[in-house]
N, C-alpha and C positions, 0 to 999 in steps of 0.2 A: 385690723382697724380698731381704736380705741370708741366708742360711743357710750356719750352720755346721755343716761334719760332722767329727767325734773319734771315729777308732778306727784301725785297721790300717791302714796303705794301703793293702791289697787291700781291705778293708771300705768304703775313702771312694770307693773306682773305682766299685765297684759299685754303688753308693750314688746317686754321682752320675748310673751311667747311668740307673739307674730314674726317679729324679727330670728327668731333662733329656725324658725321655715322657712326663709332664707339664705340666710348664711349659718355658717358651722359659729356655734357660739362658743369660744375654750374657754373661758373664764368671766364668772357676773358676781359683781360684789354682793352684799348684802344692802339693805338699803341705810344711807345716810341723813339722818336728817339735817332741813338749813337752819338756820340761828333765830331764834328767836321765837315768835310764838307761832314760826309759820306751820302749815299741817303736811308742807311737800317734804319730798326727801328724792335725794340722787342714786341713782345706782348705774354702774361703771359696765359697760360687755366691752371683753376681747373678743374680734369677731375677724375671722377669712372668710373671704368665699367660696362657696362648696361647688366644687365641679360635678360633683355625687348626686345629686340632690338633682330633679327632673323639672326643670321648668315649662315644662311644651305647654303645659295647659294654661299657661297664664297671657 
């Protein structure tokens, strides 16, 4: 799965940790920033889902 996250770079950190306790994360860009004077920036996960990984508790 291709996923994009847009917001603060503390927002995308955070973001991504949650996400990567989910699925298997194999590749997260670094962060990009957008044009102009904004303060966000994007950052990219390649992401499958992990069969490994123990969801009972949720």
């Amino acid at each position: 799965m291709k996923i994009r996250l847009h917001g603060t770079a503390d927002e995308c950190t955070v973001a991504a940790a949650v996400i990567a306790r989910a699925l298997d994360v194999v590749a997260q860009s670094g962060p990009y920033p957008d044009r102009g004077s904004s303060r966000l920036v994007r950052v990219y996960l390649d992401a499958r889902l992990n069969t490994t990984k123990d969801h009972s508790d949720e």
